[in-house]
N, C-alpha and C positions, 0 to 999 in steps of 0.2 A: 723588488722592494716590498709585495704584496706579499711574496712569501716568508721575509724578515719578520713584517707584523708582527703577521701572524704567528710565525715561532714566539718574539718576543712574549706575546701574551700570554704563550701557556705556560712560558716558564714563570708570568707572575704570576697565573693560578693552579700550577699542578700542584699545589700541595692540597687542593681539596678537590683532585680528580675530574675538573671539570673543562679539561685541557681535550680540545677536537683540534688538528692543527687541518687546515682547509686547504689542502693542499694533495694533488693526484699521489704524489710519495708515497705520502703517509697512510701508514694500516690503519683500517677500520680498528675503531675501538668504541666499549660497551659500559655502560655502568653496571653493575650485577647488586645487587643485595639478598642477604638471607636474613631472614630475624623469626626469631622464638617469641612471637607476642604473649602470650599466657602467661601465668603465674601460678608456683605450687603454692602461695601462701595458705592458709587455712580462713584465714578473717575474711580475707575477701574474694577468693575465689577457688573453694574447699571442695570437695563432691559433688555438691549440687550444681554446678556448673562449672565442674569434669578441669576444675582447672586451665582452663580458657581463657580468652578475653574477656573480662567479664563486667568489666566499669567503662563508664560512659566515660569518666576523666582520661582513663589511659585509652581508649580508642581516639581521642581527638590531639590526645597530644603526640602519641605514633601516625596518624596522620598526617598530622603538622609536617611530622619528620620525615616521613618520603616525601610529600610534596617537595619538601627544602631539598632532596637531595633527587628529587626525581629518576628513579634508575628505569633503563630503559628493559632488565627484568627483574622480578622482586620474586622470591619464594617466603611464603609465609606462613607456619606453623601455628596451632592450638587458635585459628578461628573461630571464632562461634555459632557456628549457622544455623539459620531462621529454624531448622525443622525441630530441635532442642528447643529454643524455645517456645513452640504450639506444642512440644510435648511435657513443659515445664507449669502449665499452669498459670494463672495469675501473680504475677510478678510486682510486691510492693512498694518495694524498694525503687526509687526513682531515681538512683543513681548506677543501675544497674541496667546492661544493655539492654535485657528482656523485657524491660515497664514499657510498658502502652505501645509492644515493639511494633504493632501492623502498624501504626501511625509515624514511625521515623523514615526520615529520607535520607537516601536510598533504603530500601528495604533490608539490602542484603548488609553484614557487617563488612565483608570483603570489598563491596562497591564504597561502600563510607572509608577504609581506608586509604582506599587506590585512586579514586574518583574517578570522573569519565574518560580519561585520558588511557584508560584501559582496556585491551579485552583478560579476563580472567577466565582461569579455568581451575574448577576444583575436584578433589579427590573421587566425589562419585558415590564413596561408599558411608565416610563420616562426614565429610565436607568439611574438615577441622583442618586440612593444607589446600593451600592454593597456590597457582601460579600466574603471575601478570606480565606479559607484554606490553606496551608502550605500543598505542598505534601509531604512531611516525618512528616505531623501531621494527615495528613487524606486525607476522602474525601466527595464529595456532591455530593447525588444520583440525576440523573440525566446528571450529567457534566463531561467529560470526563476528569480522571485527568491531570492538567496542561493548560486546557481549558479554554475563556472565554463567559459562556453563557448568554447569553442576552435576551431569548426567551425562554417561554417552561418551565424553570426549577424552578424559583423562583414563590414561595407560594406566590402572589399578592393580597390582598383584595381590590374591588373596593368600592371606599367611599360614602356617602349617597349622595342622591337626592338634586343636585344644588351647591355643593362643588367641589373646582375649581379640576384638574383631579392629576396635579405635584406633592403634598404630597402622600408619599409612606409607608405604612407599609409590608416587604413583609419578607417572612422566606424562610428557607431551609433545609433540612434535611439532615443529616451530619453523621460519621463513626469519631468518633477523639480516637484516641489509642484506637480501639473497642471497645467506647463507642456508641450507638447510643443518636440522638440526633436532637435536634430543636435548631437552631439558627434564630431567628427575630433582624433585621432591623431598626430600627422603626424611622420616621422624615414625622409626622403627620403635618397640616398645621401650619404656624407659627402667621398668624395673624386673622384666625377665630375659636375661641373658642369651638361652637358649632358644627363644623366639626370637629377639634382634639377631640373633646371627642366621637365623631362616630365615628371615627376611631380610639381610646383607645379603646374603649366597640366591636368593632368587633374585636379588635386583642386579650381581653381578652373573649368575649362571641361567636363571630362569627354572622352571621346573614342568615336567612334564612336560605338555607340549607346547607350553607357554613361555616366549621365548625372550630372554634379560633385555632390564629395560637398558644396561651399559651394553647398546647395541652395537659392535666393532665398525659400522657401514657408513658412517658418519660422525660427524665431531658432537661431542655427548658431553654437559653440562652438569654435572649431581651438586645438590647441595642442599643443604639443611642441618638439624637438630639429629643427631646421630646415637647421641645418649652415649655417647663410649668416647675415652678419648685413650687412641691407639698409640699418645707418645711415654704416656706413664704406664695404660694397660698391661697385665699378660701376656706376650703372645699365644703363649700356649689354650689362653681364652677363647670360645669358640668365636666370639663375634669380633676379637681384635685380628684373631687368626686369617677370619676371610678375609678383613678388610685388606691388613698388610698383605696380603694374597695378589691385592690387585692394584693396590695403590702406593705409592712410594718412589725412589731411585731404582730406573730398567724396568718399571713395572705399567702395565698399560694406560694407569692416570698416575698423575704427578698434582702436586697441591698447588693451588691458588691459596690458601689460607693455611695457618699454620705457620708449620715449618718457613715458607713460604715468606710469611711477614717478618717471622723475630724469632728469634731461638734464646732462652725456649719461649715456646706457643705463649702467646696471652689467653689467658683463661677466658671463656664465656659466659659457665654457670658452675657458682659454686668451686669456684679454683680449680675446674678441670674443662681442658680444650674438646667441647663436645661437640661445638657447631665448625662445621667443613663446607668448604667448595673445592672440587676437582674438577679433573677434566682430562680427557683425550687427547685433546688438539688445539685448544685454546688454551692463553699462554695470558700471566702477569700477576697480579698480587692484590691480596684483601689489605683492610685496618680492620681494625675489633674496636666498635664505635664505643670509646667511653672508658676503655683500656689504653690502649696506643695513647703516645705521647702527642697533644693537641687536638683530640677527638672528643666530640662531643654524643653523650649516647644517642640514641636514635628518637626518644621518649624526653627528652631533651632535660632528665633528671641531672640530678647532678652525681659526679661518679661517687661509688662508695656509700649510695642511700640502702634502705633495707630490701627486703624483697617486698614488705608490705607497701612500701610505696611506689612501687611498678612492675613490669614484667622481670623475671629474675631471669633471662640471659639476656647476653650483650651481641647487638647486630653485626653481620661482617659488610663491609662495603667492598666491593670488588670494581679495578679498573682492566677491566679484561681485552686482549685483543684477539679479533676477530680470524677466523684463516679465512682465503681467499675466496668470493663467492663462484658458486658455483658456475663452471663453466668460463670462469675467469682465469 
């Protein structure tokens, strides 16, 4: 009878992914999200802060937004971190994250998003991507749980020769329900072609003696802001060409997003499907918060607003299932 319940109720709530059926049967399953917090607008968040997060408004109401959907991992792009702003100067503007920033709590932007319910770990090099575990989901070797590390801990691959240094593809090794595990990052350059595909081709081949973060020895998570979208692209593209190289039908990951969701792809940014989740081994399917029919964006705008009034892409939410823990 207990385990009737409980089916019943997830069939009243899977339609917002928050369906755990408690039951020995039933496969582990994960919340995931990926979102592009930044914005290219000019007005509000132009050069001088690199296109970032860069308003107090829209850090509290993407906030708001994972809180509400709490996933038990988040990848999150175009952060703004503290060392930008002690190198920016006095900041007048008090609507902007950097005014009076030693004095905000939590210090960090990445902590004010996620809140304590996290350990995070960030790029290392820009610190403009991070990664959040969930401490009742896991944890990331290296980072102490409930920590935010910044240095040291995240897999960082440096980019070729004369590519600007900002775009980040970086991973981390992770423990989720005794699963071991790779989780990657990934928000490769957005307007040089030729670099995003060296920095696809390192993150799936590695280089030198620096070995891919789509390590085969484990089940491997990629996701992010990928700046390309492989279902309209060129193949003949350098950087469409790696990716379909390694991801698709027979090919070593398969999509969680995309494909995956709706054919064709819901757009992300700018009417092209740029933000991805894949995977190895784990298995099930994104929404495109804001796009998808009955979705609300993640920033809790309303869909169809301009990009001056929030982040310009749309988050994916992922209900992911787990493969089996180790040793299990």
């Amino acid at each position: 009878m207990k385990k009737f319940i409980s089916i019943s109720i997830c069939v009243l709530i899977s339609a917002v992914f928050a369906c755990r059926v408690a039951t020995a049967e039933a496969p582990d399953r994960i919340r995931v999200v990926t979102a592009n917090v930044g914005n290219a607008d000019l007005v509000n968040c132009g050069p001088k802060y690199l296109f970032k997060l860069c308003l107090v408004e829209w850090e509290r109401k993407i906030a708001d937004g994972i809180a509400a959907l709490s996933p038990d991992i988040i990848s999150l792009q175009e952060v703004y971190d503290i060392k930008w702003c002690e190198q920016k100067g006095i900041e007048k503007d008090a609507k902007k994250v950097c005014h009076n920033f030693r004095n905000r709590e939590p210090l960090h932007q990445g902590r004010r998003l996620l809140g304590p319910e996290y350990t995070i770990v960030c790029d290392g090099r820009s610190n403009f991507e991070c990664l959040g575990v969930k401490i009742s989901a896991g944890t990331i070797n290296g980072c102490p749980a409930g920590e935010l590390c910044r240095e040291g801990v995240g897999l960082t691959h440096e980019l070729p020769e004369g590519c600007e240094p900002y775009p980040v593809i970086f991973g981390a090794d992770a423990v989720i329900h005794g699963v071991k595990m790779r989780i990657v990052n990934g928000h490769p350059a957005a307007s040089d072609r030729v670099c995003r595909a060296g920095a696809l081709t390192r993150m799936f081949e590695g280089y030198e003696d620096v070995p891919a973060l789509a390590i085969a020895d484990r089940p491997v998570l990629i996701m992010g802001d990928m700046n390309m979208d492989p279902y309209v692209g060129d193949p003949l593209k350098e950087d469409v060409a790696i990716w379909q190289k390694y991801v698709g039908g027979g090919k070593p990951f398969h999509y969680l997003s995309g494909i995956a969701e709706h054919q064709p792809p819901y757009p992300t940014n700018a009417g092209r499907a740029i933000d991805h989740m894949i995977s190895n081994s784990l298995h099930g399917k994104c929404v495109t918060l804001g796009v998808a029919p009955g979705t609300a964006r993640l920033d809790g705008l309303p869909a169809g607003k301009p990009i001056t009034d929030g982040p310009d892409h749309n988050a994916l939410l992922c209900d992911v299932e787990l493969p089996k823990a180790d040793g299990k």
